[in-house]
PAZAPA-4460 file (N, C-alpha, C; in steps of 0.05 Angstrom, whole numbers, plus 32768, in hexadecimal, padded with zeros to 4 digits):
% residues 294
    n_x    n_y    n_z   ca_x   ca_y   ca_z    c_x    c_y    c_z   seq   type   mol
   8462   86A0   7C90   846D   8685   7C95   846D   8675   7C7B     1      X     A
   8486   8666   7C73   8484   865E   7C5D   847E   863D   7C59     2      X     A
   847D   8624   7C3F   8465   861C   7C44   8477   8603   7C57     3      X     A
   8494   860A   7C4F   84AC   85F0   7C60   84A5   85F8   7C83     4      X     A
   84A0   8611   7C89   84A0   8611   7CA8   847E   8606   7CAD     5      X     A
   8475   8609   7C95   845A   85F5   7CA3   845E   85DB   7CAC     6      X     A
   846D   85C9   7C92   8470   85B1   7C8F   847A   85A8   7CAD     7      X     A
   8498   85BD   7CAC   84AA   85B6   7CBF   8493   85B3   7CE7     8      X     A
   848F   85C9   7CE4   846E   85C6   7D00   845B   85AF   7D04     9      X     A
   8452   85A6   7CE9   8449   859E   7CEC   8453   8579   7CF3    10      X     A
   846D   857B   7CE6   8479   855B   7CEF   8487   8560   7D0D    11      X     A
   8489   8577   7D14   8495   857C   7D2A   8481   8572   7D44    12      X     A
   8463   8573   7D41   844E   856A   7D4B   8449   855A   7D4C    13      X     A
   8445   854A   7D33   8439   8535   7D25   8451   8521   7D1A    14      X     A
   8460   8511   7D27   8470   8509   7D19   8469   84F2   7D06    15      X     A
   8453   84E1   7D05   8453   84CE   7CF6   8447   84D9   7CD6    16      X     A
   8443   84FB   7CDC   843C   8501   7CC8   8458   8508   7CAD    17      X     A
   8474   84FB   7CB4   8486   84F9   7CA5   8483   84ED   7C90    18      X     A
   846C   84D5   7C9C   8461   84C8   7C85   844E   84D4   7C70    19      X     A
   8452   84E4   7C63   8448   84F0   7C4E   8443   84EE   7C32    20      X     A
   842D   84E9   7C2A   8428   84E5   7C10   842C   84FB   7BFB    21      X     A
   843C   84EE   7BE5   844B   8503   7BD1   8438   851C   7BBF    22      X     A
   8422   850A   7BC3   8410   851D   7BB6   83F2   851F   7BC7    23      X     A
   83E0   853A   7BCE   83CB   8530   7BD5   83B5   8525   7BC6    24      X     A
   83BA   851A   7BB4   83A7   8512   7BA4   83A4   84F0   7BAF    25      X     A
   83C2   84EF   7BB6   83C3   84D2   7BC1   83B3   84CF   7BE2    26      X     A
   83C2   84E3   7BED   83A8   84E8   7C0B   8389   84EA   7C06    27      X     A
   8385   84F3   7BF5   8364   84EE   7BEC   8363   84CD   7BD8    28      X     A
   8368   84CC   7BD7   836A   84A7   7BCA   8368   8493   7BDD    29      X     A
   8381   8495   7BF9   8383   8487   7C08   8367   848B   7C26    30      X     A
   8361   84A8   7C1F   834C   84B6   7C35   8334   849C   7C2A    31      X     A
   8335   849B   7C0E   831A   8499   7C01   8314   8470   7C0B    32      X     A
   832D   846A   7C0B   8332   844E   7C0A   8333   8447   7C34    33      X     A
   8337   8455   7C3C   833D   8457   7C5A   8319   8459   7C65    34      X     A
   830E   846F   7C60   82EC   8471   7C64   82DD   845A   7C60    35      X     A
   82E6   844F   7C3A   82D3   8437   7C42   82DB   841D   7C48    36      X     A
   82F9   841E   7C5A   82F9   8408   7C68   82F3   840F   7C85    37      X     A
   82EB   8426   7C89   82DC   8433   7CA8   82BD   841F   7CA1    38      X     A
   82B3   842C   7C8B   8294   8422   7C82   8292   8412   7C80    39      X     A
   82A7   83F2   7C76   82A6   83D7   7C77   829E   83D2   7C98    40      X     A
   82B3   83DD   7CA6   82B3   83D5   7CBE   829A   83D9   7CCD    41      X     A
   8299   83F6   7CD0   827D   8400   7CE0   826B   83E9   7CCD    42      X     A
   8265   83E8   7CBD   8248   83D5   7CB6   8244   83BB   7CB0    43      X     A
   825C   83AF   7CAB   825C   8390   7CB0   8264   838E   7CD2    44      X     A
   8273   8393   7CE3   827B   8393   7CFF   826B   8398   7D11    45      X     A
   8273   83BC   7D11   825D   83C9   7D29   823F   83BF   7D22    46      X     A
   823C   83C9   7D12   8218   83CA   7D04   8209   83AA   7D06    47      X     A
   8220   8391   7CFD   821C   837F   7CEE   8201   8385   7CE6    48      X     A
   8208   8392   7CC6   81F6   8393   7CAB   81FA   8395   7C98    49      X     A
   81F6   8392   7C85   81F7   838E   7C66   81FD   83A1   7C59    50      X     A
   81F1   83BB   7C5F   81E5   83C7   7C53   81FD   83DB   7C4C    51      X     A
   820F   83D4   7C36   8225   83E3   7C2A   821D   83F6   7C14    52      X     A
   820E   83EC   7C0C   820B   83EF   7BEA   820C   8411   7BDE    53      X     A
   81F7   8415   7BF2   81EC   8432   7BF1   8200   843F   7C02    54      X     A
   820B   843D   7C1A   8217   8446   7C2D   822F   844B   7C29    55      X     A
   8243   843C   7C15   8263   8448   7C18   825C   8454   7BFD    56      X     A
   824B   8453   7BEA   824B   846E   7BD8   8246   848B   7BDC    57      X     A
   823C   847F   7BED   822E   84A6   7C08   823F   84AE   7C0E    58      X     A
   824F   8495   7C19   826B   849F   7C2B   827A   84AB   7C23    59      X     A
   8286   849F   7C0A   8298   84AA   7BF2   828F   84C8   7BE7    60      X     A
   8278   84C9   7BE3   826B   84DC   7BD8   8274   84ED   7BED    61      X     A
   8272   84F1   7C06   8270   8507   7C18   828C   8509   7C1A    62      X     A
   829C   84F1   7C16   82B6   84FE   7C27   82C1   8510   7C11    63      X     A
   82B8   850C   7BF2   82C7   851D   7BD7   82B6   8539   7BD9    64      X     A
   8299   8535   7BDF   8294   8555   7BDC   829C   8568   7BF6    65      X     A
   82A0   8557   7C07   82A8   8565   7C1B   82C8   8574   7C19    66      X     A
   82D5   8565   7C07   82EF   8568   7C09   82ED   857A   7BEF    67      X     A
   82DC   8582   7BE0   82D9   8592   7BD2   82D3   85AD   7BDA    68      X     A
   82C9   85A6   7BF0   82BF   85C1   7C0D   82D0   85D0   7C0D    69      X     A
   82E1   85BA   7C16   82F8   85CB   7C27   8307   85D4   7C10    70      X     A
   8304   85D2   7BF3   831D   85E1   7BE1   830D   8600   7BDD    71      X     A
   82FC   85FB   7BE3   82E8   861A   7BDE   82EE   862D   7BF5    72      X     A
   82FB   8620   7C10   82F7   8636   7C29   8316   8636   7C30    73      X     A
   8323   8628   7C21   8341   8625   7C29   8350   862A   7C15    74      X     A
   836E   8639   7C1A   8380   8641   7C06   8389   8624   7BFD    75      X     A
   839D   862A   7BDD   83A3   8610   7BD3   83BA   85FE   7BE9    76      X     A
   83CA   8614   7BF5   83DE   8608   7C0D   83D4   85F9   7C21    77      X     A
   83B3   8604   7C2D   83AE   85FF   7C3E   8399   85DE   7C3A    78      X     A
   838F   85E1   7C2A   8384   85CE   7C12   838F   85B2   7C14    79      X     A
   83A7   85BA   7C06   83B2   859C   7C08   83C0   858C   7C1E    80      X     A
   83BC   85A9   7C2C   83C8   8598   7C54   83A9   858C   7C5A    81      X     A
   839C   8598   7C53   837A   858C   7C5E   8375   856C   7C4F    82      X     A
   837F   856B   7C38   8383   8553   7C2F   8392   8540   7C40    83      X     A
   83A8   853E   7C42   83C5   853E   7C51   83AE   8529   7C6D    84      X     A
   83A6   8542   7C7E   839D   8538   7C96   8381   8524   7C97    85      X     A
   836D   852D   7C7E   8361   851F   7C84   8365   8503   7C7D    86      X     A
   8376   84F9   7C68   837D   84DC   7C6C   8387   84CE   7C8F    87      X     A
   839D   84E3   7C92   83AC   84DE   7CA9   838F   84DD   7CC2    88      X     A
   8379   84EE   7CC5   8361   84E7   7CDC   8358   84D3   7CD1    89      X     A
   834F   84CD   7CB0   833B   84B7   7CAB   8350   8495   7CB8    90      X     A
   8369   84A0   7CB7   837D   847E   7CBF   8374   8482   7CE5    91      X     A
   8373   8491   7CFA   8377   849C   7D0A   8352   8485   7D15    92      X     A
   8347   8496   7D05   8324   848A   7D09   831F   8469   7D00    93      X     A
   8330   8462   7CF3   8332   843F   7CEB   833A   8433   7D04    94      X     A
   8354   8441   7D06   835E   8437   7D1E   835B   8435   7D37    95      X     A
   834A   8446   7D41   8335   8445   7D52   831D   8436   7D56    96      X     A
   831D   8432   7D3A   8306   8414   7D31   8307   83FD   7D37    97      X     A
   831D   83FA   7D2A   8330   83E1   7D30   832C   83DB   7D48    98      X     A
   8338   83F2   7D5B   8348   83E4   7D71   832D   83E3   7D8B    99      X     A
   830E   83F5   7D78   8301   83EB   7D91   82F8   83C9   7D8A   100      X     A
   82F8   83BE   7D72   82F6   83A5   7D68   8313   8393   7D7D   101      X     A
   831F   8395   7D77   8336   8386   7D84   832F   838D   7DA2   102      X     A
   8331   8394   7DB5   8320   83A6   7DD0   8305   838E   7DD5   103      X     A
   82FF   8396   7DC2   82DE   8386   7DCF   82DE   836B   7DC7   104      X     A
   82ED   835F   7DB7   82F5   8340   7DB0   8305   8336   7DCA   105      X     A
   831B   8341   7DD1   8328   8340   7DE2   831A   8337   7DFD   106      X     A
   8312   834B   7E0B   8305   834F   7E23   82E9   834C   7E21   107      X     A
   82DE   8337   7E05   82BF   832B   7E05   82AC   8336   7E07   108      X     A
   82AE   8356   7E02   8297   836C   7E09   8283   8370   7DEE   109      X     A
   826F   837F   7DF2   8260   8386   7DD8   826B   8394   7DCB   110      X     A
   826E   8398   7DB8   8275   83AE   7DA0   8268   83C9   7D9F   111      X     A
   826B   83E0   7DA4   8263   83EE   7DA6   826A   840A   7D95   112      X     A
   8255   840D   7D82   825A   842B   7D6D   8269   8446   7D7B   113      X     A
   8265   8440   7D99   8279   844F   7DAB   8294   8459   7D9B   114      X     A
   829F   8447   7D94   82B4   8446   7D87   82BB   8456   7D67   115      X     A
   82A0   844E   7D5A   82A9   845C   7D3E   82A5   847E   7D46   116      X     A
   8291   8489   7D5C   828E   84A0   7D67   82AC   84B2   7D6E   117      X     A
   82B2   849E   7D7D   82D9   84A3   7D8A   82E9   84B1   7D75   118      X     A
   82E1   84A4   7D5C   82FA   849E   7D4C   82E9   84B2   7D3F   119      X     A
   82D5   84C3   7D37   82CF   84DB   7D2A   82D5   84F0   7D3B   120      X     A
   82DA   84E8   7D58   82DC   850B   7D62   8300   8512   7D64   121      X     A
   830B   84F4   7D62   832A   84F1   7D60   8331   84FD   7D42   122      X     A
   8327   84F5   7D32   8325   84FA   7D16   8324   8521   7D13   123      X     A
   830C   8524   7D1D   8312   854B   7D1E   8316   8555   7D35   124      X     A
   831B   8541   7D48   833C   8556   7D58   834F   8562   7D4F   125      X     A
   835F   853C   7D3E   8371   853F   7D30   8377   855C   7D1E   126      X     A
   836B   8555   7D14   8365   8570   7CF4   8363   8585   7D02   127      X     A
   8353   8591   7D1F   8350   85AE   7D23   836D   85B0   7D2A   128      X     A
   8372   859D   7D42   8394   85A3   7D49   83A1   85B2   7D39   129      X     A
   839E   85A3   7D20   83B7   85B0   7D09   83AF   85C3   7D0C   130      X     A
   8399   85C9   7CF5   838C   85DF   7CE7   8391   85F7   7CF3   131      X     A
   838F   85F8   7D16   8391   860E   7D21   83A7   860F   7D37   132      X     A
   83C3   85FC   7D3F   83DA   8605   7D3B   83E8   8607   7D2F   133      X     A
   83EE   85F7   7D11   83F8   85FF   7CFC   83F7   860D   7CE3   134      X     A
   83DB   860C   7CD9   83D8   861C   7CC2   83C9   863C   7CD0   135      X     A
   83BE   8639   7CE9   83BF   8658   7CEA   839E   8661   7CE7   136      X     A
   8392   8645   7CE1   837C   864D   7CDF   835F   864F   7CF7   137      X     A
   8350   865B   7CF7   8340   865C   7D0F   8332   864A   7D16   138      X     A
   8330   8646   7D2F   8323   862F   7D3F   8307   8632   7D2E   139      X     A
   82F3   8647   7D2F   82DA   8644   7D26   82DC   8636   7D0A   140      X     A
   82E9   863E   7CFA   82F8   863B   7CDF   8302   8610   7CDA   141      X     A
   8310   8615   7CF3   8312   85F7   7CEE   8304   85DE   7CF3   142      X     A
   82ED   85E1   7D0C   82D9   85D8   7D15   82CA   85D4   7CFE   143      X     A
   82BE   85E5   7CFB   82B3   85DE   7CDE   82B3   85D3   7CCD   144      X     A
   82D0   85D8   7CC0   82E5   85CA   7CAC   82E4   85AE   7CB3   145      X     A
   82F2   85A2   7CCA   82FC   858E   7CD7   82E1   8577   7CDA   146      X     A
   82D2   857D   7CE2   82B3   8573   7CF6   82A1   8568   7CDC   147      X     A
   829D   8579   7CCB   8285   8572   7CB4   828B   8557   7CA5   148      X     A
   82A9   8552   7CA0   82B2   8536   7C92   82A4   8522   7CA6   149      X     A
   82B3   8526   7CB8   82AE   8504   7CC4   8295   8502   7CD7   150      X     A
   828A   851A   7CDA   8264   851D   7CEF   8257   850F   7CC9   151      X     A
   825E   8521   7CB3   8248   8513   7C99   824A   84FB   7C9A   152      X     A
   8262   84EB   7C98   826C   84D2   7C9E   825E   84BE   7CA8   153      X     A
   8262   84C7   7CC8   8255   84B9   7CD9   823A   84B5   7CDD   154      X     A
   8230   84CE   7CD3   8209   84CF   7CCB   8204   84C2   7CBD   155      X     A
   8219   84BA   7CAB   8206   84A4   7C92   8210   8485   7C9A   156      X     A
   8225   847D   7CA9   8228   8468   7CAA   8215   845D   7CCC   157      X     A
   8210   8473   7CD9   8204   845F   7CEF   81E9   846A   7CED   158      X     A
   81D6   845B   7CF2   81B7   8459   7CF4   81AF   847A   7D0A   159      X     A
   819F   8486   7CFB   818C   8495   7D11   8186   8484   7D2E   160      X     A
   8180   8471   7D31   817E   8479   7D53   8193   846C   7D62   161      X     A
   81AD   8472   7D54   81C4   8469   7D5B   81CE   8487   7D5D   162      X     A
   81CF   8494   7D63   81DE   84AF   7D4D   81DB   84B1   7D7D   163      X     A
   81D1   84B1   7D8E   81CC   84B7   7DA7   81E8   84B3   7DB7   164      X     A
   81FA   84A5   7DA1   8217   84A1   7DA9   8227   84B5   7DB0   165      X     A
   821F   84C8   7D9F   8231   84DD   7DA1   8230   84F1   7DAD   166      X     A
   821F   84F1   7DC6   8219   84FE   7DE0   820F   84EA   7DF6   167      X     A
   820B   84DD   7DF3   8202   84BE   7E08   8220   84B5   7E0C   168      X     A
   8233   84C0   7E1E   8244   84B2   7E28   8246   84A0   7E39   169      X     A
   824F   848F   7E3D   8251   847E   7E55   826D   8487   7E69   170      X     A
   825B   8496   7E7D   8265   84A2   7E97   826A   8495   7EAF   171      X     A
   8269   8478   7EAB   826B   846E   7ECD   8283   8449   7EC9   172      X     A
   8294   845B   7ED8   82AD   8448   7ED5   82B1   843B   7EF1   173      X     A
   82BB   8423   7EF4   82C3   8415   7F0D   82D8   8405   7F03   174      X     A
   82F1   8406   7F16   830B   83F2   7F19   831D   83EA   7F2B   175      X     A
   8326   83DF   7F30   833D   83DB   7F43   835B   83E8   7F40   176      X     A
   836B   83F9   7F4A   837F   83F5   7F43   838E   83F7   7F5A   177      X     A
   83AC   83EB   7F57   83B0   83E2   7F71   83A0   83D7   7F83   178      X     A
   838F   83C7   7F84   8385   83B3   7F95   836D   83CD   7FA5   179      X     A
   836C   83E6   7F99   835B   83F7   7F9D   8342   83FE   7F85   180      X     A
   832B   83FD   7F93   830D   83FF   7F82   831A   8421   7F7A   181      X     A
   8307   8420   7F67   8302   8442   7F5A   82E5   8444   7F4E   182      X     A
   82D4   845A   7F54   82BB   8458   7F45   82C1   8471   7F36   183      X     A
   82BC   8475   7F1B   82C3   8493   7F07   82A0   8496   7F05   184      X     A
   829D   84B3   7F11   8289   84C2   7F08   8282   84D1   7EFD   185      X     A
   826D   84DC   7EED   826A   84F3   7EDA   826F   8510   7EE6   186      X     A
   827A   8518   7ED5   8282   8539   7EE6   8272   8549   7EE4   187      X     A
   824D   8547   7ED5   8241   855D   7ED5   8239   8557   7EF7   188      X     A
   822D   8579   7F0C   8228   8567   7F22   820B   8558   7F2B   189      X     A
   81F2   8559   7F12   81E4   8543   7F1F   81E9   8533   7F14   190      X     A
   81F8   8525   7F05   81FE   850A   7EFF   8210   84FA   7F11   191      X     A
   822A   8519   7F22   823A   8501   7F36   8223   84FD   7F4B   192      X     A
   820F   8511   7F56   8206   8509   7F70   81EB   84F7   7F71   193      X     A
   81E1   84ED   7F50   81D2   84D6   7F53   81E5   84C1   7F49   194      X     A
   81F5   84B8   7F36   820F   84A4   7F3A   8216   849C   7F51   195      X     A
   821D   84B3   7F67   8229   84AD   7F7C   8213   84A3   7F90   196      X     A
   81F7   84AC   7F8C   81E7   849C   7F9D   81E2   8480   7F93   197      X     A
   81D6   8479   7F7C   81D4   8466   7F73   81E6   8447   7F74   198      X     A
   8201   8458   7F6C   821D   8444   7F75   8225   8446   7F82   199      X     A
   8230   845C   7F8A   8255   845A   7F94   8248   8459   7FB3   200      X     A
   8232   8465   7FBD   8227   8465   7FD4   822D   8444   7FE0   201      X     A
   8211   843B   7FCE   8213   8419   7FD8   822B   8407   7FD7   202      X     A
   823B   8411   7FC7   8259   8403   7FC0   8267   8406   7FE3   203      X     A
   8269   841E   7FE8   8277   842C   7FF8   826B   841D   801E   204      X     A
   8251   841D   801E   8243   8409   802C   824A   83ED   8030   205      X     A
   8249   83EC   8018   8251   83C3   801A   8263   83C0   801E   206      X     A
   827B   83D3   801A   8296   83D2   8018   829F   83CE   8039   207      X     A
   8295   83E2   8048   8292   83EC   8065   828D   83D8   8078   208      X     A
   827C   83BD   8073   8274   83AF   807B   8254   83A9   8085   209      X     A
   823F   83C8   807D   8222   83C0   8076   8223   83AC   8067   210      X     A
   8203   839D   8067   81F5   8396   8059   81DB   8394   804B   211      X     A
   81D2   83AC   805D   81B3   83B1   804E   81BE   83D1   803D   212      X     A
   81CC   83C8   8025   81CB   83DF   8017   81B7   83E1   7FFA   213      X     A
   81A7   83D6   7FFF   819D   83CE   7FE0   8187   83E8   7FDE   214      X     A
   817A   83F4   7FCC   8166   8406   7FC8   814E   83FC   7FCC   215      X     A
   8135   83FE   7FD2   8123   83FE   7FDD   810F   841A   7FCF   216      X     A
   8103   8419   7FBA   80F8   842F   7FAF   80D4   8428   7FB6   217      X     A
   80CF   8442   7FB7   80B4   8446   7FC2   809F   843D   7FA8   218      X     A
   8082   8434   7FA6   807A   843A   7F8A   8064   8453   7F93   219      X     A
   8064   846E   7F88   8052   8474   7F84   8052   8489   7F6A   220      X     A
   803A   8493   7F67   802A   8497   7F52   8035   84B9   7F3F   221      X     A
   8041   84B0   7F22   804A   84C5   7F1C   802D   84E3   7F15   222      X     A
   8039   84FC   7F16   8030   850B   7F0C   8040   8519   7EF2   223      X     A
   804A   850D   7EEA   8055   8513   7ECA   8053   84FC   7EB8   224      X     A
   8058   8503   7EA2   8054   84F1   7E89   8075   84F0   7E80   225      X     A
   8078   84D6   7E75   8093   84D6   7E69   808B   84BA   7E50   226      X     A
   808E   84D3   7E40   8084   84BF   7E21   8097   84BD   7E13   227      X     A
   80B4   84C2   7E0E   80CE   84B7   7E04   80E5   84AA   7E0E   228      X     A
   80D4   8493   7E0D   80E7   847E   7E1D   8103   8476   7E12   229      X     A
   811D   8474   7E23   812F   846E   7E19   813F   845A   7E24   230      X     A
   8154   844D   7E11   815C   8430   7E15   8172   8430   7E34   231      X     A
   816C   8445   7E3D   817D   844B   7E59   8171   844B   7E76   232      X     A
   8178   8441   7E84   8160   8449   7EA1   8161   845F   7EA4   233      X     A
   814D   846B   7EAA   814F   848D   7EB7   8155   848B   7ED2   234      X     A
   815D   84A3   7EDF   8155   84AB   7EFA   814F   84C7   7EF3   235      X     A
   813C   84D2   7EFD   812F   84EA   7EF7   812B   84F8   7F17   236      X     A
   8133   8517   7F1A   8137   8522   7F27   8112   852A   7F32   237      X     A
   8105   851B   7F4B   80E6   8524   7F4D   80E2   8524   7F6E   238      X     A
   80C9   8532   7F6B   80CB   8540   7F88   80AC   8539   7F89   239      X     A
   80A3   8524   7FAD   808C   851F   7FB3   8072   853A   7FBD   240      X     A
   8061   8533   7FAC   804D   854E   7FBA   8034   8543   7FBA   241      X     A
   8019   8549   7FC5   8004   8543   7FC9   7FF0   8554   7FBD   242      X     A
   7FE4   853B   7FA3   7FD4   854E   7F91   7FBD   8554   7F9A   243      X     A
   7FA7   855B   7F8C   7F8F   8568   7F92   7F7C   854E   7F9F   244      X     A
   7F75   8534   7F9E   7F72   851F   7FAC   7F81   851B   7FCC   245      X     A
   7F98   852E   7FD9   7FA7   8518   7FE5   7FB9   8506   7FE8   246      X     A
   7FBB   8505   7FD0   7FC9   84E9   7FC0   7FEA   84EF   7FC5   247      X     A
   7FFF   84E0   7FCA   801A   84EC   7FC8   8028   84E1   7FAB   248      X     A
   8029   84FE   7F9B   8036   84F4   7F80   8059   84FB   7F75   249      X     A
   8062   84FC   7F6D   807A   8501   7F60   8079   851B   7F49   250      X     A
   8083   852C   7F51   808B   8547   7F36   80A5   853C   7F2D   251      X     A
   80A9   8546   7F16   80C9   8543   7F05   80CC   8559   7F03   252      X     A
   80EA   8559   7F0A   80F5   857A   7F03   80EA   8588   7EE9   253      X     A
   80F6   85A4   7EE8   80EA   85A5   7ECB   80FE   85A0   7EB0   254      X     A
   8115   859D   7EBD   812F   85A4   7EAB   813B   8581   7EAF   255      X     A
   814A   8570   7E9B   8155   8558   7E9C   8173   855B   7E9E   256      X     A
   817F   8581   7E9E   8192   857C   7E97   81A8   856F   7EB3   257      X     A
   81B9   8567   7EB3   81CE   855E   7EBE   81E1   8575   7ECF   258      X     A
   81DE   858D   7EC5   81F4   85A4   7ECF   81DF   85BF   7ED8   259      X     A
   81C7   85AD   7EE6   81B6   85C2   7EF3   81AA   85B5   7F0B   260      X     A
   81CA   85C1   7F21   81CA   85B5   7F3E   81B1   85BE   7F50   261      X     A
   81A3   85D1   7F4B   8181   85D4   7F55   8171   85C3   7F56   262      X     A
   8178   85AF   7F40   815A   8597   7F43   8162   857F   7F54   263      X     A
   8180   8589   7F5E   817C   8574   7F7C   8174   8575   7F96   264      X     A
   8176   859A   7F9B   816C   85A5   7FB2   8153   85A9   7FB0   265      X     A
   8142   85A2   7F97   8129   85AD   7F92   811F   8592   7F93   266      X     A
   812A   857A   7F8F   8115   8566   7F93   811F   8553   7FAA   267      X     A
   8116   8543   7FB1   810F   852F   7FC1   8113   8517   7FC3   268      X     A
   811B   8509   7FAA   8122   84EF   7F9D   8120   84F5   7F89   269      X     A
   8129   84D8   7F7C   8130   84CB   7F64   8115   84BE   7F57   270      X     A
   8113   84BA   7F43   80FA   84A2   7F37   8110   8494   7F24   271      X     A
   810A   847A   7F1D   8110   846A   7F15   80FD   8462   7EFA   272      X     A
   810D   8468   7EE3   80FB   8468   7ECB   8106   8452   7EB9   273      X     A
   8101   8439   7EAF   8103   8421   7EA8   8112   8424   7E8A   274      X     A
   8122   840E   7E84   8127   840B   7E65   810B   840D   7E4E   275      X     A
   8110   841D   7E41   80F8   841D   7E25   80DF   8421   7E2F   276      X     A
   80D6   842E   7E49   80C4   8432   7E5D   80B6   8455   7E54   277      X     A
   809E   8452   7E54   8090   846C   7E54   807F   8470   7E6F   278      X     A
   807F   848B   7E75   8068   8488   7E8E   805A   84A1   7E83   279      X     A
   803D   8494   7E97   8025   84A9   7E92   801D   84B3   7EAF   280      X     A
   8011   84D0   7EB7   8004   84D4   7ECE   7FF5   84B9   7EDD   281      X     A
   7FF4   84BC   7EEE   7FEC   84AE   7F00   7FF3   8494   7F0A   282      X     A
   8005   8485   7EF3   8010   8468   7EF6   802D   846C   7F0B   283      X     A
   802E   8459   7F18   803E   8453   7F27   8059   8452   7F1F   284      X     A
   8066   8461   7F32   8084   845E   7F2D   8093   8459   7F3C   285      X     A
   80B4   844F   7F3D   80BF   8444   7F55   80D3   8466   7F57   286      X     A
   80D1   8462   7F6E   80DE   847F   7F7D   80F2   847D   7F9A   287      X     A
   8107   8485   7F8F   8120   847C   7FAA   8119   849C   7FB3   288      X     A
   8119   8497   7FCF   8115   84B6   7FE2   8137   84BF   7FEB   289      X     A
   813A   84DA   7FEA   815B   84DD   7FF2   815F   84D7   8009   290      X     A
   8150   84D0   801D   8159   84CF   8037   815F   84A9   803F   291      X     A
   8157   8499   8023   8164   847B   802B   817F   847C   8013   292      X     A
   8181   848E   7FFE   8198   848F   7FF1   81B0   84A8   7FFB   293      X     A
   81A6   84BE   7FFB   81C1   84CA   8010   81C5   84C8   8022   294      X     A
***
């Protein structure tokens, strides 16, 4: 394939990519100038902090050796399309910036690094798309390629215990349309079937014309420890048993994951684990039983 039937594919796809820079030296210029007005943003905006000084020289630094990467694992044809695109994702990831800034000004919401996250996985979508319907190159091949610019990126511009963004989705939607409610739930299945107890249950209640739908959680006494507390409420998958006293305590599954439908037939309720909250054996915990939530 010659390098006009690339070109021609690739505007055939991509049409704003007609807009093309004459040389890529200029796509790495404009890449270089595009990043650190991503870095202005993320850290005077999202962040509100100061702290540039050190931070868009990192930035800079990573996005040139990185792009030095890629001249080592990529032909010179293929090379200067990698140039090419990554200006075209680094405009793609601004603009996503932007527009969660305009979004949350708008509709008076918090600001949320949610957004600069978006705009790095849009960023090496972008780029594998190509890489691997037009130049031909392999998915494993482009992943790689594509992912390392803007994940280095993003590691140095947002704080370690911010970085939880980028698997901490926010899974639980509610709206009207047409004069009709909608609740969106997570698709792993213990997340829809405590979502759906939690909310959409009591929603669905009140809606009906009950009114004692409110939860009512039991307190008693954990038998696990939970020493990494996080800025999220838990509900944790635990099952009542009677320890060596008598006593009626709470087990926690053994697994937290979300896509291991056994720890709902295996336990008994829910516990209720607090914002920035640790628990120790024996202290009291609040515990919804499945038989007042399903």
């Amino acid at each position: 394939m010659s390098d006009s039937d690339d070109i021609q594919n690739i505007h055939g796809r991509y049409k704003f990519t007609l807009i093309s820079p004459a040389s890529f030296y200029v796509s790495l210029i404009f890449s270089v100038v595009t990043a650190s007005i991503i870095s202005a943003l993320t850290i005077f905006i999202y962040l509100e902090s100061g702290e540039i000084i050190f931070t868009l020289p990192a930035v800079i630094a990573v996005l040139l050796a990185i792009q030095y990467f890629d001249s080592r694992f990529t032909t010179h044809k293929e090379y200067s399309k990698s140039l090419h695109m990554s200006l075209f994702g680094n405009v793609l990831w601004l603009i996503t910036i932007v527009g969660g800034i305009i979004g949350s000004t708008i509709l008076s919401k918090e600001l949320s690094v949610f957004y600069v996250a978006v705009g790095m996985y849009i960023f090496a979508s972008f780029r594998i798309g190509i890489m691997t319907t037009t130049l031909g190159i392999s998915l494993k091949k482009s992943c790689v390629l594509c992912f390392v610019q803007p994940l280095a990126i993003f590691l140095l511009l947002i704080p370690i215990d911010m970085w939880s963004v980028l698997y901490d989705i926010q899974s639980l939607a509610f709206g009207i349309v047409k004069d009709t409610p909608f609740i969106g739930v997570p698709g792993n299945p213990v997340s829809l079937f405590v979502t759906f107890s939690i909310f959409a249950r009591p929603f669905i209640q009140k809606t009906t014309g009950q009114t004692d739908v409110e939860h009512k959680p039991l307190k008693i006494k954990s038998a696990f420890d939970w020493s990494k507390p996080d800025k999220r409420r838990e509900f944790i998958r635990t099952k009542r048993v009677l320890n060596d006293h008598g006593q009626w305590v709470i087990e926690a599954f053994n697994s937290r994951s979300s896509g291991v439908l056994t720890s709902s037939t295996w336990s008994d309720g829910i516990a209720i684990i607090p914002e920035n909250a640790t628990i120790k054996k024996g202290e009291d915990i609040d515990f919804l039983p499945f038989e007042g939530i399903v």
